[in-house]
Structures are given as structure tokens and as C-alpha cells.
mmCIF file of the C-alpha atoms, coordinates in Angstrom:
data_MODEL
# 
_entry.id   MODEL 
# 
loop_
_atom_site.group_PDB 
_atom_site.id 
_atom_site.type_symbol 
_atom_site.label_atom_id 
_atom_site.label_alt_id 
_atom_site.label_comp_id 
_atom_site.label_asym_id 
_atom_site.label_entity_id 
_atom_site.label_seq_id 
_atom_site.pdbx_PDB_ins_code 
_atom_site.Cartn_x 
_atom_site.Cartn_y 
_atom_site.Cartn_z 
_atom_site.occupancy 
_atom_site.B_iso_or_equiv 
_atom_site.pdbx_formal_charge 
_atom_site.auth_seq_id 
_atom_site.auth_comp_id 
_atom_site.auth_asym_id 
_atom_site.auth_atom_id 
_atom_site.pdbx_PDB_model_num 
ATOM 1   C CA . UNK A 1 1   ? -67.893 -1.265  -33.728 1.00 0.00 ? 1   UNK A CA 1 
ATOM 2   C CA . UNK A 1 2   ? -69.530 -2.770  -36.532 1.00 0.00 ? 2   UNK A CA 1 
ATOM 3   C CA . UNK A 1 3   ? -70.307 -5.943  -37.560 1.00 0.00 ? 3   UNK A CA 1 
ATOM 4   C CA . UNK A 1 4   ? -67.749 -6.686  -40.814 1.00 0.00 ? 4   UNK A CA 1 
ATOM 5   C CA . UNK A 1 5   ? -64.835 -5.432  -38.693 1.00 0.00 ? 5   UNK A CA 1 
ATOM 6   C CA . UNK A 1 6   ? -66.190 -6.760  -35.300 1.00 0.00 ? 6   UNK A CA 1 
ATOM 7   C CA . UNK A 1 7   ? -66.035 -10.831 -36.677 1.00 0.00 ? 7   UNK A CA 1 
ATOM 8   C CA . UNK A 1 8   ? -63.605 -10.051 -39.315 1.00 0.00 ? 8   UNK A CA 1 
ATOM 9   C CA . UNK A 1 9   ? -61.251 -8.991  -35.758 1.00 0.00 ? 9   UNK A CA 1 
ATOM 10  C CA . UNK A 1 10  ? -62.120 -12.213 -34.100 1.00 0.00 ? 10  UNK A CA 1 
ATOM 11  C CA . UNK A 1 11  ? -61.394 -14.694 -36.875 1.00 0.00 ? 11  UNK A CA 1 
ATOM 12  C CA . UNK A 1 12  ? -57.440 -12.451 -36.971 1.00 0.00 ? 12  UNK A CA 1 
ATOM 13  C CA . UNK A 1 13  ? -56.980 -12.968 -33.406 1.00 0.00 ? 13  UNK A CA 1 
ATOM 14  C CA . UNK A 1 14  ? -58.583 -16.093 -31.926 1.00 0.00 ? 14  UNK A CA 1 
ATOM 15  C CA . UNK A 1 15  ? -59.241 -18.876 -34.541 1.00 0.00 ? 15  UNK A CA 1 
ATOM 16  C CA . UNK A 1 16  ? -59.986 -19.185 -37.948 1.00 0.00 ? 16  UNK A CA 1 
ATOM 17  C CA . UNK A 1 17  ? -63.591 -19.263 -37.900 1.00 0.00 ? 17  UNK A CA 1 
ATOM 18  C CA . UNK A 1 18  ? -64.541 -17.682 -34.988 1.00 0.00 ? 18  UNK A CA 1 
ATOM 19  C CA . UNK A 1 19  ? -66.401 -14.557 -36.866 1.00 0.00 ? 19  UNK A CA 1 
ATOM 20  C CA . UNK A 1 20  ? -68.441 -17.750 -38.679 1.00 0.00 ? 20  UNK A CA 1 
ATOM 21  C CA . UNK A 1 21  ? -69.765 -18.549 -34.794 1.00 0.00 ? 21  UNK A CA 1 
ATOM 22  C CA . UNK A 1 22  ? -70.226 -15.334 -34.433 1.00 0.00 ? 22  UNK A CA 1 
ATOM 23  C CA . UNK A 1 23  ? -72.803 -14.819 -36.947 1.00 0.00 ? 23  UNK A CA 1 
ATOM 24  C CA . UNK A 1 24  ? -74.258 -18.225 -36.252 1.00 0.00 ? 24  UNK A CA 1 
ATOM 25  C CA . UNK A 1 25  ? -72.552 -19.531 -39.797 1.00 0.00 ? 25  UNK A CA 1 
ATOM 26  C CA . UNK A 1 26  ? -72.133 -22.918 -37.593 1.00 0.00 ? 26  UNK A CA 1 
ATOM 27  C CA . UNK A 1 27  ? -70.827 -25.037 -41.183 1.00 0.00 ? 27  UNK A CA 1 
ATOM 28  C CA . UNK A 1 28  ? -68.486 -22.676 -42.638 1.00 0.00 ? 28  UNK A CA 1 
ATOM 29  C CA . UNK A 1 29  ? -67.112 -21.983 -38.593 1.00 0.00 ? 29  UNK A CA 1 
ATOM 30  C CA . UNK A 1 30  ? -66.402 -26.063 -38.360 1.00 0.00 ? 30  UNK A CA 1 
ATOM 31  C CA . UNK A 1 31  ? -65.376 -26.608 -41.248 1.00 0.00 ? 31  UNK A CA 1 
ATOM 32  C CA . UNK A 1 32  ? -62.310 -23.664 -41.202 1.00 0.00 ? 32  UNK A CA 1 
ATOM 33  C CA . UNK A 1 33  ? -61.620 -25.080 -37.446 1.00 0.00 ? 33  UNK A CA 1 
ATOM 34  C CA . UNK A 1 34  ? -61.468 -28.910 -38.914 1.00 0.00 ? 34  UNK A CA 1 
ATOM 35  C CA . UNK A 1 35  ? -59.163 -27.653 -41.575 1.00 0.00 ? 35  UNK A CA 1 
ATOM 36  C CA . UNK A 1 36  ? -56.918 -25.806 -38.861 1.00 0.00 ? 36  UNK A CA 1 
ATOM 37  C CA . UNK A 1 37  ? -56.661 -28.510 -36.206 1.00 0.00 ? 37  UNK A CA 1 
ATOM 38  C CA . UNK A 1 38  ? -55.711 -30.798 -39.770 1.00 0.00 ? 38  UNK A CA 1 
ATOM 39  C CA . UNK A 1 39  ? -52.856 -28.529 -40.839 1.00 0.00 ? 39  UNK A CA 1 
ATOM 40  C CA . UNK A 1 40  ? -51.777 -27.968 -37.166 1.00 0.00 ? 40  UNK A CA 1 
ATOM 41  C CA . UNK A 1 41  ? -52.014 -32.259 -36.453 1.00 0.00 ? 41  UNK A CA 1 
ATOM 42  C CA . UNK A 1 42  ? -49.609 -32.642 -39.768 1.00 0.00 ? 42  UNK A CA 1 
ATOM 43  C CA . UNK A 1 43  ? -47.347 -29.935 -37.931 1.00 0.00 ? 43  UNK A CA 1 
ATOM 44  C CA . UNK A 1 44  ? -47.391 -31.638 -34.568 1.00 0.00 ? 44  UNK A CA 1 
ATOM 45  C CA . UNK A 1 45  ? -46.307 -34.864 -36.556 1.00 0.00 ? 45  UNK A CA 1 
ATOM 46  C CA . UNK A 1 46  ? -43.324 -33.338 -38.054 1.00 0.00 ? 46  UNK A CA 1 
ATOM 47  C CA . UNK A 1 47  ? -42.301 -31.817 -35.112 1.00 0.00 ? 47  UNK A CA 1 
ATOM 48  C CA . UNK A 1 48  ? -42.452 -35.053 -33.657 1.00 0.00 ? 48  UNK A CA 1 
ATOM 49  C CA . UNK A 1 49  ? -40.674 -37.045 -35.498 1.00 0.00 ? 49  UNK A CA 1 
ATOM 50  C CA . UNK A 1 50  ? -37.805 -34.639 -35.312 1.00 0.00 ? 50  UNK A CA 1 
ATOM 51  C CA . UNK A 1 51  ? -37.916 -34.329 -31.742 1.00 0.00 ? 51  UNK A CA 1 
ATOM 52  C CA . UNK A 1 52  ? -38.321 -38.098 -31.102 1.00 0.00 ? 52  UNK A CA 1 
ATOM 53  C CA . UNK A 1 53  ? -34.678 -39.303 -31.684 1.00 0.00 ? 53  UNK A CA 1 
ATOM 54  C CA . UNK A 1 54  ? -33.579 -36.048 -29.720 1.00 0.00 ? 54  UNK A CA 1 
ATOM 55  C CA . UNK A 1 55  ? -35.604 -37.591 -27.019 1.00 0.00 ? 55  UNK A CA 1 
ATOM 56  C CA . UNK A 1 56  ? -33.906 -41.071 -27.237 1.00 0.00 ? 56  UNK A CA 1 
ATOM 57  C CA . UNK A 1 57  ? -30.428 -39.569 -27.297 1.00 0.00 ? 57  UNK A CA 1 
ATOM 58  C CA . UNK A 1 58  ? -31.287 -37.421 -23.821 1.00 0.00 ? 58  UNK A CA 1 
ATOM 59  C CA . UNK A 1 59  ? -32.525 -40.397 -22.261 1.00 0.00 ? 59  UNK A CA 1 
ATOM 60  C CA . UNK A 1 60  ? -29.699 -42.943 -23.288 1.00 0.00 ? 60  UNK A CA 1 
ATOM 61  C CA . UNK A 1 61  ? -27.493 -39.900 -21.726 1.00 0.00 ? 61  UNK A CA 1 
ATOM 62  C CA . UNK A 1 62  ? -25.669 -39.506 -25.257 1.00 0.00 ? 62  UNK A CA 1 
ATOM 63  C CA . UNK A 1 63  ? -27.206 -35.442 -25.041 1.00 0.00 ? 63  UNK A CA 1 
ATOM 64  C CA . UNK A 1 64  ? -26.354 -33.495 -21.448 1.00 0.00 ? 64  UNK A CA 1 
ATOM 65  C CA . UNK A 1 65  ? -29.527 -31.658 -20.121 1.00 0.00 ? 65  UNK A CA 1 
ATOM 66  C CA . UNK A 1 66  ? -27.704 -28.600 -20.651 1.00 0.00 ? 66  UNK A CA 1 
ATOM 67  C CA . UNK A 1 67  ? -29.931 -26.176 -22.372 1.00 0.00 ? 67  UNK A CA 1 
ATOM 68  C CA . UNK A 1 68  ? -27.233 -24.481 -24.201 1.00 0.00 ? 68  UNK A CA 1 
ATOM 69  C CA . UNK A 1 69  ? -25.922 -27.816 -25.499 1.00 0.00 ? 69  UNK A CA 1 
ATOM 70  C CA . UNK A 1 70  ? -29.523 -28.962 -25.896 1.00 0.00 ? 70  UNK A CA 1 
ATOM 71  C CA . UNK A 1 71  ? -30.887 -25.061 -28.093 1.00 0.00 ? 71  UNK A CA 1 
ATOM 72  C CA . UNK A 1 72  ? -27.491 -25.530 -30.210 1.00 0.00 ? 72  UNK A CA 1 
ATOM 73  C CA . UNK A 1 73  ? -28.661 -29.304 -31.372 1.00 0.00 ? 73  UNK A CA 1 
ATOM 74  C CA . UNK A 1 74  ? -32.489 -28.201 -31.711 1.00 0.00 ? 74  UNK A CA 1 
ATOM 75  C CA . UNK A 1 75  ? -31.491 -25.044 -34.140 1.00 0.00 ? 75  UNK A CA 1 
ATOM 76  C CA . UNK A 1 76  ? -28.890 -26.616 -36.085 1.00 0.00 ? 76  UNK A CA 1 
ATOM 77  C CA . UNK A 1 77  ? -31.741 -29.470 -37.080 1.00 0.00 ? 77  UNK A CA 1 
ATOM 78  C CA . UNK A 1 78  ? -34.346 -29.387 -39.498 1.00 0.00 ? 78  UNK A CA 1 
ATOM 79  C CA . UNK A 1 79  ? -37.739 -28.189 -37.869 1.00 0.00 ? 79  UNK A CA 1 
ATOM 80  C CA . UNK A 1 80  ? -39.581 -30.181 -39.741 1.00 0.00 ? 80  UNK A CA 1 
ATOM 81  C CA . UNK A 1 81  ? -39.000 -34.170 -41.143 1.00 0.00 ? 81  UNK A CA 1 
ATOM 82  C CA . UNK A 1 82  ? -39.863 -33.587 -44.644 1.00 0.00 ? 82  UNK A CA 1 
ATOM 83  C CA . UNK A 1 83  ? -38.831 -30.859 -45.885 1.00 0.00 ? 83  UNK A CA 1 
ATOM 84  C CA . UNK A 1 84  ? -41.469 -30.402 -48.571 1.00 0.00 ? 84  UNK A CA 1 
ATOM 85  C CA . UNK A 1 85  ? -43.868 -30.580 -45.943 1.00 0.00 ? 85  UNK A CA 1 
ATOM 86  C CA . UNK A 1 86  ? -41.991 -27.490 -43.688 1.00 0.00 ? 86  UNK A CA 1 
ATOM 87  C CA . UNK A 1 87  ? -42.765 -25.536 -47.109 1.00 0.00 ? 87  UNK A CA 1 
ATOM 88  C CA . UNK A 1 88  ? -46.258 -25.672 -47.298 1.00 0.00 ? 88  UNK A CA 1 
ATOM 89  C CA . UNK A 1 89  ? -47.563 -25.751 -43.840 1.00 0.00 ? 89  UNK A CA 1 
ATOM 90  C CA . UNK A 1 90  ? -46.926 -21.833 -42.443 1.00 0.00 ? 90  UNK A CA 1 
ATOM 91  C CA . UNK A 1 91  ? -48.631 -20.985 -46.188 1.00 0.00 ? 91  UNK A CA 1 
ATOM 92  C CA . UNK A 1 92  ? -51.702 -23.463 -45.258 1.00 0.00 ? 92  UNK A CA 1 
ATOM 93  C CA . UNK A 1 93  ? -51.808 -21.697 -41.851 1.00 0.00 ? 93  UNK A CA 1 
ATOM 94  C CA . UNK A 1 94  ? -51.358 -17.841 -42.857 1.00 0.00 ? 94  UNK A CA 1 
ATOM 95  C CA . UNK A 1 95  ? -53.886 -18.769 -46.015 1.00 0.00 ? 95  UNK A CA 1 
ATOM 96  C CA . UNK A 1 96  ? -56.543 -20.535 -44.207 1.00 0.00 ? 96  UNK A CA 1 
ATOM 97  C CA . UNK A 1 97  ? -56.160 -17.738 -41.294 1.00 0.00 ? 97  UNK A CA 1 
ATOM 98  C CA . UNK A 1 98  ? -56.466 -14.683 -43.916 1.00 0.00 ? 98  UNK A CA 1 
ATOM 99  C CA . UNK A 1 99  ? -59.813 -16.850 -46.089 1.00 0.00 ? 99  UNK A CA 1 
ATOM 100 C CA . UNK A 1 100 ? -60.995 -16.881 -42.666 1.00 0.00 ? 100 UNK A CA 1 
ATOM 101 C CA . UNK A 1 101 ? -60.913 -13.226 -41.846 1.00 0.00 ? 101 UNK A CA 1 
ATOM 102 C CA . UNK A 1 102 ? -62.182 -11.898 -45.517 1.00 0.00 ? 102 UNK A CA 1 
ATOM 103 C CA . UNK A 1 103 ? -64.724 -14.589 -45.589 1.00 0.00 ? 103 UNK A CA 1 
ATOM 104 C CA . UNK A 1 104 ? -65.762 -13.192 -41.993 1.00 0.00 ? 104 UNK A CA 1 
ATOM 105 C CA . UNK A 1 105 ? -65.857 -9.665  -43.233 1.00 0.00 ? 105 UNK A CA 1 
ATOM 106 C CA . UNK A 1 106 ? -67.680 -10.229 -46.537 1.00 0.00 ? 106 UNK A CA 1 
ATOM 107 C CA . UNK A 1 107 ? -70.554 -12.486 -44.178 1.00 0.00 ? 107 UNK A CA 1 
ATOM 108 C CA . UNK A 1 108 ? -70.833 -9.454  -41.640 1.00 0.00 ? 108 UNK A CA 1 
ATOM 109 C CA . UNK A 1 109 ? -71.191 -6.837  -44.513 1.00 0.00 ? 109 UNK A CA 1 
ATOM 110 C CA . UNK A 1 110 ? -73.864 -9.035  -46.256 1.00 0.00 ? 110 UNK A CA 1 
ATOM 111 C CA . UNK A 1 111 ? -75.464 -9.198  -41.985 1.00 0.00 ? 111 UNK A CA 1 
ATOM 112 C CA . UNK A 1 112 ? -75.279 -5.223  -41.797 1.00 0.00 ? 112 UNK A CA 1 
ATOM 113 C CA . UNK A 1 113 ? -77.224 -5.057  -44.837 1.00 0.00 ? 113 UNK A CA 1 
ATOM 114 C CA . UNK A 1 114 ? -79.609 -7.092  -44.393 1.00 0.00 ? 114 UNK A CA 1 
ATOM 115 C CA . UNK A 1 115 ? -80.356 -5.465  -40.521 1.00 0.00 ? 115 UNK A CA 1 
ATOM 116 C CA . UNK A 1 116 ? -80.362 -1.829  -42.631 1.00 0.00 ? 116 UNK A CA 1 
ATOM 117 C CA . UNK A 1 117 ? -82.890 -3.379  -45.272 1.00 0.00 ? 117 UNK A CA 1 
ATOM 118 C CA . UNK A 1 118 ? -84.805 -4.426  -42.285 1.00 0.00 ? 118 UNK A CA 1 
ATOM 119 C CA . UNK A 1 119 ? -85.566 -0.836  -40.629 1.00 0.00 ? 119 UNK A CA 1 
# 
């Protein structure tokens, strides 16, 4: 397999950045992972702060432990606390994940040619 679609593969389906280690592009690889781990800590926040007062409700015994009762209340509430924020976060994700891959590919072409130019 070659190089472009070799790193351009790993950055689709581990991490965002992962082709970057994989050409030794160490700044560009930390920097995409930094940005991911940022957009996925804002999600994790959200999440929270919807879940907490579900929490607080199961422990005071207000919510049975009933699953079904308990998957009825989750889906019928917002995912996320602020709803401008549930907006832009899965387009921050998908965005960041796709820069990663073309940025991976375009870094392994410009490695193929430059192992070509060297034989």
C-alpha cells in the first residue's frame, strides 16, 4: 500500500493525526490531537451537565433504576446543555477528522515524491 493512502487510512480510523506520527510530522500530529481532546472535553462537559441532575434525581429515589423508565427520560432530554453548543461540536469533530485525513494524504504524496526523486 502506499504511503498517501497508508497515513491518510490511519488518521480515518484511529485519531486525527495519527498519519502526522506516522510520517514523523510530530507538531502538526499534536497539535490535531490537542484540538480533538479540546472539542471532545467541551462535549464531555455538556454531557455532563445534562446528566448531572439525572444523577441527583436517581439517587434521591425520585427516578426508578428501571432502564426503560431511565432510556425514556435520557431520549426525551436535550443531549447537550446549550444548545448552540450541540450544533457545532459533531461539525468540529467530522471537520477536524476529514483536515486530518487530506492533510495526511497531501504530506504522504509530498513523502512518495521525495523517496522517487531520491532513486
Amino acid at each position: 500500500m502506499k504511503t498517501p493512502i497508508k497515513v491518510a487510512f490511519l488518521s480515518a480510523f484511529t485519531f486525527p493525526g495519527a498519519g502526522h506520527f506516522f510520517l514523523k510530522k510530530y507538531i502538526p500530529g499534536i497539535l490535531l490531537v490537542l484540538i480533538y481532546i479540546l472539542i471532545l472535553a467541551f462535549l464531555l462537559k455538556d454531557l455532563m451537565a445534562v446528566m448531572e441532575p439525572l444523577m441527583v434525581q436517581i439517587e434521591a429515589g425520585n427516578l426508578p433504576l428501571a432502564i426503560a423508565s431511565m432510556k425514556e427520560i435520557f431520549l426525551n432530554q436535550s443531549l447537550f446543555a446549550n444548545e448552540n453548543t450541540s450544533s457545532v461540536i459533531p461539525y468540529a469533530i467530522g471537520l477536524l477528522w476529514l483536515i486530518s485525513v487530506i492533510d495526511a494524504y497531501r504530506l504522504g504524496l509530498i513523502e512518495d515524491t521525495n523517496i522517487e526523486d531520491q532513486k
